[in-house]
N, C-alpha and C positions, 0 to 999 in steps of 0.2 A: 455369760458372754462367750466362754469359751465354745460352747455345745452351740451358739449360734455362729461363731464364726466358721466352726469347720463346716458344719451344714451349708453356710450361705456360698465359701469355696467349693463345695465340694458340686453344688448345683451350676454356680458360674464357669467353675474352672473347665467342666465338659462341654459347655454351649462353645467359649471366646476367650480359652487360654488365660484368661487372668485368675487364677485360679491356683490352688497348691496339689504340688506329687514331688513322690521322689522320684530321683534315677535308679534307688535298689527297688521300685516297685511299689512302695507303702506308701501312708500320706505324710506327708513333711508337715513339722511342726510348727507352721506359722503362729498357733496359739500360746507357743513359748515369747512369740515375740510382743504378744498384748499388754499391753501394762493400766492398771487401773488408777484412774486419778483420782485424788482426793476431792475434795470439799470446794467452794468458791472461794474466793481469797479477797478481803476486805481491802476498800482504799488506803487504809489506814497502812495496812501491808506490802503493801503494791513496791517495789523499788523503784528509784530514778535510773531513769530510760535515756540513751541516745542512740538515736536513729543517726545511722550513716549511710548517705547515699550519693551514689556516683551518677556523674550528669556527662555524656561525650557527647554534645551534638543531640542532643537529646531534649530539645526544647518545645516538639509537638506533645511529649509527656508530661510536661510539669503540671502544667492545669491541674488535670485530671487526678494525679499522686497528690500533689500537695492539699489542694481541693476534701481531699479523703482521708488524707492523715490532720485536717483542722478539725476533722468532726469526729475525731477519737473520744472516746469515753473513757479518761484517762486523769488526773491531777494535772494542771497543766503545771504546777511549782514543782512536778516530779519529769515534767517531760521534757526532752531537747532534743530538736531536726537542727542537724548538719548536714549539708550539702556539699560536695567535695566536687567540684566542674576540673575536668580535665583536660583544660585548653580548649574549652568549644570555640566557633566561632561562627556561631549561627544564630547568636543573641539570646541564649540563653542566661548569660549572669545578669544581662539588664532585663530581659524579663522576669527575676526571681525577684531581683532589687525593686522591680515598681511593682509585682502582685502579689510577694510571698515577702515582706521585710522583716517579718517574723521568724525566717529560717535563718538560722546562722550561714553564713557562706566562705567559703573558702577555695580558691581560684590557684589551681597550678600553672604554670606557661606550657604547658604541654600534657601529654598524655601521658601516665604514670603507669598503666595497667591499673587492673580493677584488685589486684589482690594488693600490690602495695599502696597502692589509694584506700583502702578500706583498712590499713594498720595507719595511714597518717592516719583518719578520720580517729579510728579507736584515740589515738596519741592528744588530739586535740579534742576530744570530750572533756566536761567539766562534770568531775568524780560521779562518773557512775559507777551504777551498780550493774549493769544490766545494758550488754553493746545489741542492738538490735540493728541488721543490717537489711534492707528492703533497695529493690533494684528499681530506676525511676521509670520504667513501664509497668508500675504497679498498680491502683487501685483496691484500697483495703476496707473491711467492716471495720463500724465503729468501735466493735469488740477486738478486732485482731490483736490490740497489743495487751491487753488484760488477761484475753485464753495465753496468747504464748506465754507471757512470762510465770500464770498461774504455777505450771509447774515446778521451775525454779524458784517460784517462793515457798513450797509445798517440801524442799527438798529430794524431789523425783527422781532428778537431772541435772546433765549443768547446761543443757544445751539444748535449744528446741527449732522445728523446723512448722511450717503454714500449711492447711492444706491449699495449694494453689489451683483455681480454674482457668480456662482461656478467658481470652475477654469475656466472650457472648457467654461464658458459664456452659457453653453446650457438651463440653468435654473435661476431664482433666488434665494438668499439667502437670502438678507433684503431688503424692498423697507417701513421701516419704521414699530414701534412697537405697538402692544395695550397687552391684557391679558385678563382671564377670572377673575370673581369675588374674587378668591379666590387665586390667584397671579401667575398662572401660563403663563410664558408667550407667547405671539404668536410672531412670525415672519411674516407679512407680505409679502407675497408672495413666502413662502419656497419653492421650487422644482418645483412651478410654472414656463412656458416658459416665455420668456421676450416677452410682450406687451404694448401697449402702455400707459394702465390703471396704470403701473409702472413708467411712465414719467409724473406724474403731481406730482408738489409739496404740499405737506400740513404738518398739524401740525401731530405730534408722539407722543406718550405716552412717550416713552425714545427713548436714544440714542444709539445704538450697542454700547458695550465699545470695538468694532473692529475695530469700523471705526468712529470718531466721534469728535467733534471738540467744544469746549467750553472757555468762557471767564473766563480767570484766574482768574478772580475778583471775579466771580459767583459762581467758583468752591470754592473758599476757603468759599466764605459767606455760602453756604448753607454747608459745611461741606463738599466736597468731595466724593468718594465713600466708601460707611460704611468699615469698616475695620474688622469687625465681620463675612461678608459674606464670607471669605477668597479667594471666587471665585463663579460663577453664579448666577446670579438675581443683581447684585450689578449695573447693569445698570437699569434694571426697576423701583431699585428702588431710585435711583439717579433721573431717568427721574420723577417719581411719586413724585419723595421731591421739585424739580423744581417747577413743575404744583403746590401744594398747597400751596409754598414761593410766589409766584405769577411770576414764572419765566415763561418762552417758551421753545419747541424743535421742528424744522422744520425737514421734510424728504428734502433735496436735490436731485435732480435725475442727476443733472448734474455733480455731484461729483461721481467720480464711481473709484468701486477697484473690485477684482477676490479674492476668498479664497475658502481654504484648508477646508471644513466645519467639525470643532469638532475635528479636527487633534490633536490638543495635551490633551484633555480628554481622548481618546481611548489610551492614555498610561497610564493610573493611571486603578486600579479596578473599577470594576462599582458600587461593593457600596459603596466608598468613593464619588463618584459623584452622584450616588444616591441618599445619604442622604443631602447633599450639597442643592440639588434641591426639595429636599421634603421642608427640613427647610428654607430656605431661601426666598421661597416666601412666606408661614407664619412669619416671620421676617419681610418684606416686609406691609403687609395688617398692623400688628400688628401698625407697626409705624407711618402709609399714611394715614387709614382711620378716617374720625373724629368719635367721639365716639358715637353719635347715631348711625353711620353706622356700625361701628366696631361690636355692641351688634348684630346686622342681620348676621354679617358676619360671624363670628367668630365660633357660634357653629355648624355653615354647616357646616366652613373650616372643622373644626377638626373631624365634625362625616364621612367628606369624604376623609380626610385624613386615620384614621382608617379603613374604608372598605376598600381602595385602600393596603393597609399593608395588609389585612387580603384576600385579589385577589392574594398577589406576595408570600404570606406568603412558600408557598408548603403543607400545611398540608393538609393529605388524606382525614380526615374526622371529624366531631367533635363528632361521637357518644360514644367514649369512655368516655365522660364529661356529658353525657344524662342518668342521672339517670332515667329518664322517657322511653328511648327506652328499658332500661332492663327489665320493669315491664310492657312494652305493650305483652314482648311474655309469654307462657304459662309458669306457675309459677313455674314447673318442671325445667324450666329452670332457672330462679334469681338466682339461689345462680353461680350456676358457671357462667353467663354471665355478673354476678357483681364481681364474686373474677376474672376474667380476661379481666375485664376493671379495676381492681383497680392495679395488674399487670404489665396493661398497660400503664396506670399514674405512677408508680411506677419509670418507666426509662424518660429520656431524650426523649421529642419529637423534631426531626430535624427542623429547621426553618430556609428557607433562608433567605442568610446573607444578599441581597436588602432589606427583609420586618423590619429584625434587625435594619436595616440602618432607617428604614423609622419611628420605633419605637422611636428611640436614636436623629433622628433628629424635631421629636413630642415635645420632652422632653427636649429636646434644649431652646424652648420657655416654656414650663410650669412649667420647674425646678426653672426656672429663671425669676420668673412672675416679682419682686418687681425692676428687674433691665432692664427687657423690658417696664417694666412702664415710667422707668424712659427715658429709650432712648425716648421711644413716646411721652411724655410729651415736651422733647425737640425739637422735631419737630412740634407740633402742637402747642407751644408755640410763633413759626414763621409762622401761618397759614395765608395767605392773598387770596387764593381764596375757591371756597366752593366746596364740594365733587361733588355736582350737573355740576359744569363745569367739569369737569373732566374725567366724566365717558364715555360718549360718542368719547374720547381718549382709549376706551378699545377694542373696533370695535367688541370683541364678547363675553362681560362678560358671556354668559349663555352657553358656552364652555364647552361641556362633554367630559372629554379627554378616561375615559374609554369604553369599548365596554360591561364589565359583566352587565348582565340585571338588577341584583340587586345594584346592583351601579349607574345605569343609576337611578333608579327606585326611589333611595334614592336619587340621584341628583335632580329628580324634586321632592321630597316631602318635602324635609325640604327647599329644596329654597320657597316652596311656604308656608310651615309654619313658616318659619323665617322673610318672606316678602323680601326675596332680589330678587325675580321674579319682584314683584311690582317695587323692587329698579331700577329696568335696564328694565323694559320696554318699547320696540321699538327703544332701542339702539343696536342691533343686526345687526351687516353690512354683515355678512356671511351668507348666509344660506347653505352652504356645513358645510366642515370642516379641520379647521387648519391644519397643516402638522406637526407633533408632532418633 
């Protein structure tokens, strides 16, 4: 398997970037990350299962999921769907109640977020063994929940992730996770065509909270998914708290589901989800990394945080704040080109409300230094393995997700004056680039 996966990279990776190389040159060793699985695993074997799924307004999916999860190939005295509705109001809980009475349900008065709506769900399982978490724009194989949890009964892992397609199948969605340095994360073969490079199993950074499947036991030790994230990243960084507990998460490929990708974000504004996703992966680094690395990390994150605000910002120009451009032109001119830049300072400059968002979600973490400490403390107080294994789980730390030159520019200068270039050297599996 090995001698075929690096061949099969090594022909892809030159065509369409998905593909493995290092940054020192040689080829990165994605075949470290292959893991071979055992045997089939008898029903007799199989754990009790609960499926927890969150439902917002999300009632043109039900059918379709629910539909797909009755035709699982499963014990049914081992199985249990939970349905967790977060204040819809679009008639989904009476449509689950006349077409699906067979799903447990459980109705918030409002919207909880998707991360602490998925520890109630955990809370209100009746004793599993085994929390398998599926998002309701899903559609699964009859097999999906038998491959996923195969592993976990096998002792492989404590934790597994799906391989997911788009609906139509025509592309991928997830074929297992890593990130860049600075927490943003990757998907694994996003929009890419399905290949065979997507049929081998290995180890994940995390586990899609889509499609994903984990031992109750392990979910409660390590704490669950943070309940601060309210939504997005709360898988990376569940997956990333796993990896330093000294836990596992495998990609499955024989576990496979179809979705709806990003369907229920694109009802919320975008920069409610904007700042979601700015903060949350600094929330994320903040808590994961140990703290020699953290000091390397840290001040890139946030000076590339700030540029990236200051790309989506919209503002026209910053000359009216250049006391210097008034006094480059002929002197006839200062007085008025300073009283109509002071004028111009004088009113409100417009600032979009993404870059607002991206500010508010900065400050998120630095408002609240004394009590991110303390989350992080609490994780790294459970530390059992070291950042150095780990990071080669990232497949492409050195990940430029913007295109403006001075951002790029800034991306390599302080990576290499802070030393996290040195950090992640030759752990680079991509040499294209991720699917944002």
């Amino acid at each position: 398997m090995k001698r075929f996966l690096n061949r099969l990279l090594g022909e892809r990776g030159a065509r369409d970037g998905s593909g493995a190389s290092s940054s020192a040159g040689g080829p990165a060793r994605l075949d470290e990350l292959v893991v071979t699985p055992g045997g089939p695993v008898s029903d007799s074997a199989l754990p009790r299962a609960t499926f927890v799924i969150l439902n917002y307004n999300g009632r043109h999916h039900l059918e379709l999921c629910f539909s797909s999860l009755a035709k699982l190939d499963y014990p049914r005295e081992k199985l249990e769907v939970l349905l967790i509705d977060n204040g819809s109001d679009d008639g989904s809980v009476e449509e689950m109640r006349a077409k699906h009475p067979w799903v447990r349900l459980h109705v918030n008065d409002r919207n909880l977020g998707f991360a602490p709506a998925c520890n109630q769900g955990a809370s209100l399982a009746t004793r599993p063994e085994v929390l398998v978490f599926l998002n309701n724009d899903m559609r699964v194989d009859p097999a999906f929940l038998k491959e996923l949890v195969a592993p976990l009964v096998r002792g492989e892992c404590d934790a597994t992730t799906a391989k997911m397609f788009s609906w139509d199948g025509k592309v991928m969605n997830f074929a297992g996770g890593g990130m860049n340095f600075h927490g943003l994360g990757i998907q694994y073969g996003l929009n890419r065509p399905p290949g065979p490079e997507f049929d081998v199993p290995r180890k994940s950074l995390f586990p899609c909270g889509g499609a994903m499947a984990i031992r109750a036991r392990t979910y409660d030790e390590v704490g669950g998914f943070d309940p601060e994230f309210f939504a997005y990243y709360e898988d990376v960084d569940l997956g990333w708290r796993l990896w330093v507990q000294g836990k596992s998460v495998h990609y499955v490929p024989s576990s496979v589901c179809w979705h709806h990708h990003s369907s229920t974000s694109k009802s919320f504004p975008p920069e409610v989800v904007r700042l979601l996703q700015v903060r949350n992966p600094m929330y994320a680094c903040f808590k994961n990394y140990d703290d020699e690395n953290l000091r390397k990390v840290l001040p890139a994150m946030l000076a590339l945080a700030l540029r990236r605000m200051l790309v989506v910002s919209g503002i026209p120009s910053d000359e009216p704040f250049r006391i210097e451009k008034a006094f480059a032109r002929p002197s006839s001119l200062v007085g008025k080109l300073m009283e109509k830049a002071h004028k111009q300072l004088e009113s409100d400059i417009p600032i979009r409300r993404i870059a607002a968002a991206d500010l508010i979600g900065i400050n998120d973490l630095l408002a609240n230094w004394e009590h991110w400490m303390e989350r992080r403390r609490e994780v790294q107080s459970r530390r059992a393995r070291a950042d150095q294994e780990i990071f080669r789980l990232f497949l492409k730390p050195m990940w430029c997700i913007e295109q403006d030159p001075a951002y790029r520019a800034l991306h390599r200068g302080v990576s290499e004056f802070c030393g996290v270039d040195e950090l992640f050297r030759g752990l680079e599996f991509f040499p294209g680039e991720p699917h944002k």
